[in-house]
ZATIBA-167355 format. One record per residue (C-alpha): residue in one letter; residue number from 1; x, y negated, z negated. Coordinates in pm, whole numbers. Each point is the difference from the previous one (the first is absolute). Example, Ala and Ser with C-alpha at 12.3 -4.5 7.8 and 13.67 -1.06 7.14 Angstrom:
SITE  lomar  rovo       x       y       z
SITE      a     1    1230     450    -780
SITE      s     2     137    -344      66
//
This chain:
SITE  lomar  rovo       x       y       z
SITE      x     1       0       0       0
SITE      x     2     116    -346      78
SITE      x     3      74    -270    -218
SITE      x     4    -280    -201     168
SITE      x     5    -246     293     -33
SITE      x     6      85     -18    -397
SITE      x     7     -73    -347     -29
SITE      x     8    -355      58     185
SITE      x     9     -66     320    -276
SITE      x    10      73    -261    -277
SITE      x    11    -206    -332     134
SITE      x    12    -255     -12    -262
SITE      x    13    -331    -217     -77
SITE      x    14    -110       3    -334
SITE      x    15    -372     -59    -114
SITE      x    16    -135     -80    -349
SITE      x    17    -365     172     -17
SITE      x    18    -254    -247    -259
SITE      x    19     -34    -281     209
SITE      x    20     146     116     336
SITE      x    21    -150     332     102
SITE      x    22    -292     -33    -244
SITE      x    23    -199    -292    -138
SITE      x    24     -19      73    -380
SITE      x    25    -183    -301    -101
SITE      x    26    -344     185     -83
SITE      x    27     254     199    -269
SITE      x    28     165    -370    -111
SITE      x    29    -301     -96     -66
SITE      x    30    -140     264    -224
SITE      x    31     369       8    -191
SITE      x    32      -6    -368     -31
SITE      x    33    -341      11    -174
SITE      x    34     132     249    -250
SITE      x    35     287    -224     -84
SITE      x    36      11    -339     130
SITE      x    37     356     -73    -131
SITE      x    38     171     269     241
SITE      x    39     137     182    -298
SITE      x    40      51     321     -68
SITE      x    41    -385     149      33
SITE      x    42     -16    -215     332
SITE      x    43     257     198     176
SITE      x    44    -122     333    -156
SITE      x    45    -342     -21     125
SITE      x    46     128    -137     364
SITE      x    47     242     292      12
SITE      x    48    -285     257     -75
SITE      x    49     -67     304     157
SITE      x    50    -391     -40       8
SITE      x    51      27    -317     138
SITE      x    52     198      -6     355
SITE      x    53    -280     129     144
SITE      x    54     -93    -341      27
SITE      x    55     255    -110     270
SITE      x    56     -31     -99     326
SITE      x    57     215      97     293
SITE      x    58     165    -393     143
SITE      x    59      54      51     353
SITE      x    60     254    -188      81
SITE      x    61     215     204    -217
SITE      x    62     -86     333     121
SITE      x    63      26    -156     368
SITE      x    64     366    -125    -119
SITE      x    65     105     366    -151
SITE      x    66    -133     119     417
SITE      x    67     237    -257     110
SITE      x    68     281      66    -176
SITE      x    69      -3     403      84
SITE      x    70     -70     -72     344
SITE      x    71     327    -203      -8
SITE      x    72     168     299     -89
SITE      x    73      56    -127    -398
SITE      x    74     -51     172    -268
SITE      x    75    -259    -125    -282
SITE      x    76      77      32    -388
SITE      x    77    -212    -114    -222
SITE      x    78      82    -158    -311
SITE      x    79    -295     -84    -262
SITE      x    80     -73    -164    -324
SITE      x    81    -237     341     -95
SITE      x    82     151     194    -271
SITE      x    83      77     359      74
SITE      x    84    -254     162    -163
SITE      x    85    -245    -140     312
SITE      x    86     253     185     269
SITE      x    87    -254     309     113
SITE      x    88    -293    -272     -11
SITE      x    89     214    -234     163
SITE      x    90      75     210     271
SITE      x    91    -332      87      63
SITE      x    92     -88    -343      42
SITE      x    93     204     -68     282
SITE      x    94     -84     339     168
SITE      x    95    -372    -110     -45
SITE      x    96     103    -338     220
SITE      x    97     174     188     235
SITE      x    98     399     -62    -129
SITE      x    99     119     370     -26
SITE      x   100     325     115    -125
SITE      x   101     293     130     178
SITE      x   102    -247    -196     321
SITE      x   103      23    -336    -108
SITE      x   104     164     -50    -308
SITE      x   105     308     201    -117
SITE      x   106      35     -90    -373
SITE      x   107    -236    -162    -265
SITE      x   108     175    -160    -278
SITE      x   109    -173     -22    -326
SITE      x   110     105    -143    -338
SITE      x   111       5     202    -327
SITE      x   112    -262       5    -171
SITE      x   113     104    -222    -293
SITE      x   114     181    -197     224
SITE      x   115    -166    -380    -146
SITE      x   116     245    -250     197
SITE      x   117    -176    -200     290
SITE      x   118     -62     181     308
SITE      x   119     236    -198     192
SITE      x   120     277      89    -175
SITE      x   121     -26     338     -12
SITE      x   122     -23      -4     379
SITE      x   123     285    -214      30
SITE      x   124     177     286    -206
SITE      x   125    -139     255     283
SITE      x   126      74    -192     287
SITE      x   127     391     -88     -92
SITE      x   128      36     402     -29
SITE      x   129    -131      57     327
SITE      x   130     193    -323     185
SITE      x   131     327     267     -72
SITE      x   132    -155     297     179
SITE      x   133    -279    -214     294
SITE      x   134      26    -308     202
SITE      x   135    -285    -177    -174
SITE      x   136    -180    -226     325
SITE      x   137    -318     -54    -165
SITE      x   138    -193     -14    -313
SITE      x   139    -407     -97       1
SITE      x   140     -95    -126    -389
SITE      x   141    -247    -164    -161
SITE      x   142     260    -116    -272
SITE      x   143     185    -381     102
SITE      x   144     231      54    -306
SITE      x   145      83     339     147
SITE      x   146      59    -145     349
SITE      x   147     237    -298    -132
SITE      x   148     180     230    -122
SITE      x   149      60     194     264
SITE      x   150      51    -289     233
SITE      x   151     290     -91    -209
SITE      x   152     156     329      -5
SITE      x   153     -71     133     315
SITE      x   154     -45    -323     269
SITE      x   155     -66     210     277
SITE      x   156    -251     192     -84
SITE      x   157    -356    -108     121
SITE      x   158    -232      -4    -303
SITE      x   159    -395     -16      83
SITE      x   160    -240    -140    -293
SITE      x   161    -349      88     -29
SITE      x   162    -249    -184    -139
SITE      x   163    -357      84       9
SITE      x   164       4     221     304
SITE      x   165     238    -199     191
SITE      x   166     359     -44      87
SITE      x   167     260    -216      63
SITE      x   168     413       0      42
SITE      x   169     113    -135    -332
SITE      x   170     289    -228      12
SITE      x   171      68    -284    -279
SITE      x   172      -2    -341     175
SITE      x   173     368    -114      -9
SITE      x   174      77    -294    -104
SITE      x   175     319     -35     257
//
């Protein structure tokens, strides 16, 4: 195998799933009335089992996951869920049509008493994988996630989503 066939095994587009691949707000909502404060009870009801039945599949980021196979990359998948959610997790995105081994290759979630902020966590994830993949896109929700990877990885083209929609993130530069 070539050098230049390597590099195309290891292009990469990574995908957050609350927020891009499924709208979660109907589950926000119920968490947030159960703890307005976002404390501890707030994330334990959002993160429960009984409730991702709620979500919706967002079609742009299902479209984007299409794309990104299509282009020959491969998809990982790195989440704010806590591990105990993996086998409903998965499937969740076989229900919306995102199958593994088809259109993602790895799903990345955080242990299950694992209480730092999301973003950080998959900054932690994505730095490991920048030494094994050539990273070329990553579609969030998260702006503090995407700042930070615009500072540590320039070239990489970083998507946010925001109510069903996207948009290439870049800060505004002041120079």
């Amino acid at each position: 195998m070539s050098s230049s066939e390597r590099l195309w095994e290891r292009r990469v587009c990574i995908f957050d799933i609350d927020g891009v691949l499924l709208d979660v707000s109907k589950r926000y909502d119920i968490a947030y009335k159960t703890d307005p404060r976002k404390g501890r009870l707030f994330w334990q009801t959002f993160f429960s089992e009984d409730l991702l039945k709620y979500d919706v599949p967002l079609e742009i980021g299902i479209q984007n996951i299409f794309r990104c196979v299509n282009e020959k990359k491969r998809v990982i998948i790195i989440s704010g869920r806590p591990k105990r959610l993996r086998k409903a997790t998965e499937e969740q995105l076989r229900e919306i049509g995102v199958l593994k081994e088809v259109h993602y290759q790895l799903l990345f979630l955080r242990e299950d008493d694992d209480y730092r902020k999301s973003y950080i966590y998959k900054l932690e994830v994505l730095k490991r994988l920048a030494r094994e993949y050539v990273i070329e896109e990553v579609h969030d929700d998260d702006e503090n996630f995407l700042r930070e990877i615009e500072r540590l990885f320039p070239d990489v083209k970083l998507y946010l989503y925001d109510n069903g929609r996207t948009k290439e993130f870049r800060r505004q530069r002041l120079f």
